[in-house]
N, C-alpha and C positions, 0 to 999 in steps of 0.2 A: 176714717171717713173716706169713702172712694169717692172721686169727684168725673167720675167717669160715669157716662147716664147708665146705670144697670142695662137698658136692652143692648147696649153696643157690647158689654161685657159677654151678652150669654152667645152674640152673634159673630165672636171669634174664629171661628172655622170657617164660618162662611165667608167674612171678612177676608181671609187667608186666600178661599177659592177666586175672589176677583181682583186681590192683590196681586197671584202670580200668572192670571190670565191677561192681564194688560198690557197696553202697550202705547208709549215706545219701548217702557222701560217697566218694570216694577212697581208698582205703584196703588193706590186706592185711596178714594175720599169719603169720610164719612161726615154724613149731616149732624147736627144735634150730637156732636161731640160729647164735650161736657155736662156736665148738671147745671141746667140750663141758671140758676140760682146764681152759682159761683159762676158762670160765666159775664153775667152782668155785672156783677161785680168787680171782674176783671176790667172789664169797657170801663165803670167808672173811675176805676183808681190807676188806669191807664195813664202812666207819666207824660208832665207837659213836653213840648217839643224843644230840648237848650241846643244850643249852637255847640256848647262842650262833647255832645253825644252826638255832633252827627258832621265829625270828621271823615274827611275821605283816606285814602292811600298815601296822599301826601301832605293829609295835614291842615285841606282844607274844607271849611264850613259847604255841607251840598244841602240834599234836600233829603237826605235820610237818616233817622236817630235810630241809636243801637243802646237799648240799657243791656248788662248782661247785667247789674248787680242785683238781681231777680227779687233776693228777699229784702231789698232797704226800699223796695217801694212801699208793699205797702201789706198786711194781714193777708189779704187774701190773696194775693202772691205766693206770701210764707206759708199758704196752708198748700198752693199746689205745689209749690216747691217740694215741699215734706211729701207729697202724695207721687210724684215723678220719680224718690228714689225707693218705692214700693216693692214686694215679690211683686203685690195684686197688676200693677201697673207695667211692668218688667215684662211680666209672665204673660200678660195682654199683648204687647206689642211682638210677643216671641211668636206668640201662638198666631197672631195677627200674618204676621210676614214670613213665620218659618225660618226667622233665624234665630236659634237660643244662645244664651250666656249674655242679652246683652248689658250695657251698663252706663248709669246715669252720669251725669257730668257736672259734677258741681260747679265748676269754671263756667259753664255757659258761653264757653268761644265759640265767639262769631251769633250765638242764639240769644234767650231772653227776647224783651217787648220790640218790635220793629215797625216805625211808623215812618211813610212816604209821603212825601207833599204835590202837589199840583205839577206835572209834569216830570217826574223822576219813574225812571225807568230802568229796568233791570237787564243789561243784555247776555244773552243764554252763556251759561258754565258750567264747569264741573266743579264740585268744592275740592277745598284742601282734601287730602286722603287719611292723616294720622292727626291725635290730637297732640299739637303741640309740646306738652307736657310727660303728661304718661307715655304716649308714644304708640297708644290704643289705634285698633283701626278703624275710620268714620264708615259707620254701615246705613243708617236711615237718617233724614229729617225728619219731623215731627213740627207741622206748623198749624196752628190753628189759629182762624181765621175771626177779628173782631169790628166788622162792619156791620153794622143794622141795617142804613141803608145805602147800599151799590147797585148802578145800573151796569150792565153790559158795558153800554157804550162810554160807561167813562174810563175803560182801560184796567189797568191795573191787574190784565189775568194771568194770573200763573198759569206758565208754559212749558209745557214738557217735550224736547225735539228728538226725533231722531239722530239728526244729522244736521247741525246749522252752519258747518263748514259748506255743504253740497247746500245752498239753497231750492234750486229744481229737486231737491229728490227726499229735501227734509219733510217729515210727518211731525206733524204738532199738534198735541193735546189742547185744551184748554180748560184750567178748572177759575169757577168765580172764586171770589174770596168775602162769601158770604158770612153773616153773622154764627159763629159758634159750628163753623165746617171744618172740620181736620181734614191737611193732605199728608199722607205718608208717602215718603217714595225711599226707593233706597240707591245710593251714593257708592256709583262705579265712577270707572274712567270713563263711560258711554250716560252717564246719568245727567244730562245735558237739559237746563232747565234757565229760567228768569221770566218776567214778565211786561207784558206791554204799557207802553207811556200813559199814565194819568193823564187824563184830561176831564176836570171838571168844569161842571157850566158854571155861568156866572152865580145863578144863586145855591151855589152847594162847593164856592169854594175854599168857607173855612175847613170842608172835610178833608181826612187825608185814610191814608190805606193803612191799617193796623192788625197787627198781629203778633201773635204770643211761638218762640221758633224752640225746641230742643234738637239738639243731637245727642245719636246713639250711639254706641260704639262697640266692640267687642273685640278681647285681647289676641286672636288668632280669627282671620278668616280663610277661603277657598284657596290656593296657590294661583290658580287661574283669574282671579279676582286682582292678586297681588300686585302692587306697584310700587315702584321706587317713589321715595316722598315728593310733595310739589305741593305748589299751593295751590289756590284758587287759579281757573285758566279758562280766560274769556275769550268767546267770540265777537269781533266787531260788527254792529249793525251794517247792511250792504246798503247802495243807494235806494232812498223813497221808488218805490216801484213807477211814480203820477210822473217824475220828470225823465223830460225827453229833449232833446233836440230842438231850440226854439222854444220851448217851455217860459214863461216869465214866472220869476221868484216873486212871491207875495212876500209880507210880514209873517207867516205862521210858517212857509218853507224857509226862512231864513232863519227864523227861532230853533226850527228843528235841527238843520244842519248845521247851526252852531252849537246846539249840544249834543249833537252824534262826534262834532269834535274834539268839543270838550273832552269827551267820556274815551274819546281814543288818546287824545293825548294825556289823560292822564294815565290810561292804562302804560300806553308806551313807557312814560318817562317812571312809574312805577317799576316798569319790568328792567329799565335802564338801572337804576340805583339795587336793583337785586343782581344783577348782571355783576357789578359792581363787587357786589356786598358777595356773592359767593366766589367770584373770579379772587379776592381780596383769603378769601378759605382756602381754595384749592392752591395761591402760593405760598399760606403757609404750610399745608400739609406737603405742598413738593419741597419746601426747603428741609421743614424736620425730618421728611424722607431721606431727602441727599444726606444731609446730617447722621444719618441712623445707617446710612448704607456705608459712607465714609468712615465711619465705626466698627463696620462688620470684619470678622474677622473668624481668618480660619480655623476649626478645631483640630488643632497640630500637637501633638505627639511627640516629645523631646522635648533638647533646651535648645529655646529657638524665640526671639520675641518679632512681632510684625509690626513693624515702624507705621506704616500707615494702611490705610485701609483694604479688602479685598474688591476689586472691581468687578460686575457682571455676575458675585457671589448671591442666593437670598440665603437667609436666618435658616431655612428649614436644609440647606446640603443643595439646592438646585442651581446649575451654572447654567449662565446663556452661552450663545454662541461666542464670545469671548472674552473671559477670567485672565484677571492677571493683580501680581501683591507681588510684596516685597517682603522674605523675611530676613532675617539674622542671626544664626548661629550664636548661642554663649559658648556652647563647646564647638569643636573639628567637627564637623557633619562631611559622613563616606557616599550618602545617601539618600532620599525619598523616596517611602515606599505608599503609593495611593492603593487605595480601593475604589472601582467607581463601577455604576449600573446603569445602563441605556436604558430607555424606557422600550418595551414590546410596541408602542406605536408607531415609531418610526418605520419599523417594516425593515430598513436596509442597518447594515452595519452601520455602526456611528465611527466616524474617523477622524483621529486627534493629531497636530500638531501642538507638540509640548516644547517650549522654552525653559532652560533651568540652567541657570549662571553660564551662560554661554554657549551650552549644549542644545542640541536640537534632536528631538525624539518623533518618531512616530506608532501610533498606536491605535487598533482597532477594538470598539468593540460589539460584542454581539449583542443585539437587542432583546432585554430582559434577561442576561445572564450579568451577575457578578464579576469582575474583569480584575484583578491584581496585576499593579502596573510597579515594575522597581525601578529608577532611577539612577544616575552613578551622581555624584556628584563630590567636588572636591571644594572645601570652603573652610577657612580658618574661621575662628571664633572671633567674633565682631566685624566678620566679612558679610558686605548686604548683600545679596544675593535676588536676582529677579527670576520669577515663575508666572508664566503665561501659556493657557490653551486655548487654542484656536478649534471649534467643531464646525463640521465638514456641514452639520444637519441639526436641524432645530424642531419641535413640536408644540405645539398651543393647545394644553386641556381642555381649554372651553371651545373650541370652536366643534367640538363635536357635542359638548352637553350645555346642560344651564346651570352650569358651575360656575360661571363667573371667572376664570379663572386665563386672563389673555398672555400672560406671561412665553417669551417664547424659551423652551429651557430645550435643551442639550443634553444632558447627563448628568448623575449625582453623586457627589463624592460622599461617599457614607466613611472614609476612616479616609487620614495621611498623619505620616510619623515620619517624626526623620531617622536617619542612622546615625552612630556617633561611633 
């Protein structure tokens, strides 16, 4: 069963043509969405409002419920659910936007039923970028709208901004969130959207603002598109535009700007406990780091063991600008013989002061040539012995590509053996 009204089905192309003409960003609204049947249906089996469902970022009860568990509401739930992981459906929203391969979400993170109460407000963001899970990357929402009856003026519109950091220069959409209207927009770092405060009048304020949300996703997108993961990232609302200087606060501007600060500090102390929470990651990964470097260890040729670690060494043969280890002979060692290669970028000679049991060497070499270096050296068996280089000149890969790659190296020992 398609629960999608046949005329939006056949008007896919055209769809497409005002989807990529828009602006801020991406975007199109379609009226009369669904099969207008099953959309009422929807409105009626639309879940009560529990205080369980409508936690915030830290846990506490606000004015907005989130079901994602899509099919334990209710049949006809379960019949769009089943219709959402469709080719017919898939292949609609491809054909719709121009972007193919995409793919349904059973999770329903962050999506499913969304109902706002009397004053709850959305302020402008970008979504998460990957889905948590599979690790997919977020390309459209897909929200369809189930109010029968909304005025303009009681708020609630989805807003699509340019730019809500630069207020003078931001441009904002504005779509209603009329009874059975799909918005489509698709989910960049510039995809900058939320919407204005509810305010209903006294006699319409059991209503609240509801709607049905999917995300799409698809397992590779544009490079240019591409971002490092994050989550959700909001803008805070700026001051009411009406106060000024001398201004007297009423009860409604004092309503307001205690929940403009609500919604800031919870964002802050949100972003606080993630701050936390990743700073809390990145020492563990620098301790198993140290741990794994304190490890490393040179691939050396003879009998010869290294007591502890090589410093300034990585895994793949590249040394910074200063290496240094300890090894020890099981037999008499006469000598260490290196191989080592400059990289062609540096441009000048790469020039080495070498340390080896008490001896001092110098040594140049040519940039992208192979360099065989001998050594003298005099060391009984079970004598420790230190080896330390010193380069004159360092190089950073990435700072000329988008490789990634900040490390500053020196040169690369591709072979050392010792003599016996």
């Amino acid at each position: 069963m398609s629960c999608i009204d046949p005329v939006n089905l056949r008007q896919a192309d055209e769809i497409e043509r005002r989807f990529v003409a828009a602006q801020p960003f991406r975007h199109v609204v379609i009226p009369d969405f669904l099969d207008r049947s099953l959309c009422e249906k929807l409105l009626a089996d639309f879940p009560r409002f529990e205080d369980r469902h409508a936690l915030n970022e830290m846990g506490e009860v606000g004015g907005k419920a989130v079901r994602m568990d899509v099919r334990d509401i209710s049949e006809s739930y379960r019949v769009l659910d089943r219709y959402l992981q469709t080719a017919e459906f898939l292949d609609f929203v491809s054909r719709a936007t121009g972007i193919p391969d995409l793919l349904y979400d059973p999770d329903y993170i962050g999506g499913g039923t969304h109902e706002n109460r009397d004053g709850q407000s959305l302020d402008a963001h970008v979504d998460f970028n990957y889905h948590p899970r599979t690790r997919w990357h977020r390309r459209l929402n897909l929200i369809v709208y189930l109010n029968p009856h909304w005025a303009a003026a009681w708020g609630g519109m989805l807003e699509l901004h340019s730019d809500p950091w630069n207020a003078a220069a931001d441009h904002a959409v504005g779509i209603a969130p009329a009874f059975n209207t799909c918005a489509i927009f698709e989910t960049t770092e510039a995809s900058w959207h939320g919407f204005s405060q509810i305010r209903l009048p006294a006699d319409s304020a059991h209503l609240s603002r509801k709607s049905f949300a999917i995300y799409l996703y698809t397992r590779e997108r544009p490079a240019a598109q591409t971002a490092p993961p994050h989550a959700t990232i909001y803008v805070p609302e700026v001051m009411p535009s009406h106060l000024r200087g001398g201004y007297t606060l009423g009860d409604a501007d004092v309503r307001e700007l205690t929940g403009r600060f609500s919604r800031l500090r919870t964002q802050l102390r949100y972003l606080y406990d993630r701050e936390k929470h990743f700073g809390a990651q990145i020492d563990a990964l620098e301790r198993a780091l140290g741990e794994a470097r304190s490890a490393q260890r040179l691939e050396l040729q003879g009998y010869a063991t290294q007591p502890a670690g090589v410093q300034g060494l990585w895994p793949d043969g590249w040394a910074g600008a200063e290496m240094s280890m300890r090894l020890m002979p099981t037999r008499a060692a006469k000598g260490l013989r290196l191989e080592l290669w400059s990289p062609p970028q540096l441009g000048n000679e790469q020039e080495l002061r070498i340390e080896l049991g008490g001896q001092t060497f110098s040594q140049a070499l040519r940039p992208g040539m192979r360099t065989p270096v001998s050594l003298r050296l005099q060391a009984r068996a079970g004598e420790e012995v230190g080896l330390s280089i010193r380069a004159a000149h360092t190089w950073i890969p990435g700072a000329a590509s988008d490789s990634g790659d900040r490390r500053a190296l020196a040169y690369r020992i591709v072979s050392a053996s010792l003599e016996h």
